[in-house]
DORO-699963 format. One record per residue (C-alpha): residue number from 1; residue in three letters; y, x, z. Coordinates in steps of 0.05 Angstrom, whole numbers, plus 32768, in hexadecimal, padded with zeros to 4 digits. Layout:
<NUM; ALA; <Y; X; Z>>;
...
END
This chain:
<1; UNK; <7F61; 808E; 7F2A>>;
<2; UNK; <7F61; 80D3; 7F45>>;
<3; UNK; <7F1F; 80FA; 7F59>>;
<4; UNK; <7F25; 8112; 7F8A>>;
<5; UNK; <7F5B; 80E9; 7FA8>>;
<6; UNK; <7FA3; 8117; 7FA6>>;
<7; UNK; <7FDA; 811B; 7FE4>>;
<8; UNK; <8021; 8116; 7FE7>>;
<9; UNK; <804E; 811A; 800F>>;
<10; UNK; <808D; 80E7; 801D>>;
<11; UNK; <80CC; 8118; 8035>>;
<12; UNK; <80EE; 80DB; 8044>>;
<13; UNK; <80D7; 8098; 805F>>;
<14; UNK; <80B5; 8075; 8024>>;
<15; UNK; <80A7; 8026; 801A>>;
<16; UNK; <8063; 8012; 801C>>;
<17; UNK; <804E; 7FD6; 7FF1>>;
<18; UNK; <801C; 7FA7; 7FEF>>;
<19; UNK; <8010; 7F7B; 7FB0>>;
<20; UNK; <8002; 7F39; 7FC5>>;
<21; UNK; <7FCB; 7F1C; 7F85>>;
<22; UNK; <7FCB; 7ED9; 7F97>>;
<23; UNK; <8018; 7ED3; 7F99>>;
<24; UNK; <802D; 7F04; 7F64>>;
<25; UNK; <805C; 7F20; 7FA2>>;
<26; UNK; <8069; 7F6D; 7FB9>>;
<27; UNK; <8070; 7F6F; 8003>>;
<28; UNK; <808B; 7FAB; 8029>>;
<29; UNK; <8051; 7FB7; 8061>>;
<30; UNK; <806F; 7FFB; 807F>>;
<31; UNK; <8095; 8041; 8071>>;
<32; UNK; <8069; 8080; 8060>>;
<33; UNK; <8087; 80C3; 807E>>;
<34; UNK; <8060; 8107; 8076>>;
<35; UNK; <801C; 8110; 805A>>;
<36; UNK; <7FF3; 80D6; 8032>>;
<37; UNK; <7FBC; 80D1; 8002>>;
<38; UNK; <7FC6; 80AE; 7FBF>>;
<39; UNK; <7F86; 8098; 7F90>>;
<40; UNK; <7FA7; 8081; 7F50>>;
<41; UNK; <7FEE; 8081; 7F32>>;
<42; UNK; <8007; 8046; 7F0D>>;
<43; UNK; <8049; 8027; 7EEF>>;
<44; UNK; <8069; 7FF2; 7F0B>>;
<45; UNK; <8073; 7FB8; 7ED8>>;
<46; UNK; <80B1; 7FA1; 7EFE>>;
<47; UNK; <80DD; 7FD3; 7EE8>>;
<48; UNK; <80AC; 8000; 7EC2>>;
<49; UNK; <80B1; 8033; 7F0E>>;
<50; UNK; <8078; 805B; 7F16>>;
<51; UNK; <8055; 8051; 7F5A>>;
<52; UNK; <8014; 806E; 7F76>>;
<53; UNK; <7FD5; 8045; 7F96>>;
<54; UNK; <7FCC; 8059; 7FDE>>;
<55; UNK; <7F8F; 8040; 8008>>;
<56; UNK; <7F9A; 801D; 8047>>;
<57; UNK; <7F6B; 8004; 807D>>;
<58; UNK; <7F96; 7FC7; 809A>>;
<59; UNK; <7FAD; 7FD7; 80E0>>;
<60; UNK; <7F91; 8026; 80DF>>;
<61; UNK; <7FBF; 8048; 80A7>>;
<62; UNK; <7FFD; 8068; 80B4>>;
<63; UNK; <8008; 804E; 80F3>>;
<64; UNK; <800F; 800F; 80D5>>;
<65; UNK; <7FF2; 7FE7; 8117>>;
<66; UNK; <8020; 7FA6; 8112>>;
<67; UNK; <8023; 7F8B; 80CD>>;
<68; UNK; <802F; 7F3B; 80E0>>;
<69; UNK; <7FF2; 7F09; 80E2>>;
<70; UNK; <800C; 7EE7; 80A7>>;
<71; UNK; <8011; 7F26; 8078>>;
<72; UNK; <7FCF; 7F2F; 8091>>;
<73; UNK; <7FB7; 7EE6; 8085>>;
<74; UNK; <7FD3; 7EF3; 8042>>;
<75; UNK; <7FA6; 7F33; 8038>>;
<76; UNK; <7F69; 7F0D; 804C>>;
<77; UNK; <7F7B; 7ED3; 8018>>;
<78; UNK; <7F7F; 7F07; 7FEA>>;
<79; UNK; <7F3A; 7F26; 8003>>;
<80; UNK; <7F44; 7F5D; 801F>>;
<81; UNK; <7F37; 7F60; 806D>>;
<82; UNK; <7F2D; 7FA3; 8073>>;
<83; UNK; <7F5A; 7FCF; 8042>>;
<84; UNK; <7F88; 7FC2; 800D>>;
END
């Protein structure tokens, strides 16, 4: 975890994923472009990639404003209804 949180910056459209715990699946959820802020860096276990933890409030981040109702069903399931 970083304190206090850290930003990057993407130069180039980025994936954003979303790690589904109650399927074991990684979900694309949106691109990140510009500025965004990053709490903890990790390393992927599929493929030993290093990645970084970003915070997102569902339907408020990144103007991420039309994720489907069943990725968001998903996130729920998962319980989170707010961020992930």
């Amino acid at each position: 975890m970083f304190d206090p949180r850290r930003v990057y910056v993407a130069r180039s459209r980025t994936p954003l994923f979303w790690f589904d715990p109650v399927t074991g699946q990684t979900l694309v959820i949106g691109d990140l472009l510009g500025p965004f802020t990053v709490q903890a860096q990790f390393v992927l276990r599929d493929g030993n990639r290093p990645a970084l933890e970003v915070p997102y409030r569902i339907d408020a981040d990144f103007g991420l404003t039309s994720i489907s109702d069943a990725v968001k069903q998903r996130m729920l399931a998962a319980g989170y209804s707010e961020s992930v």
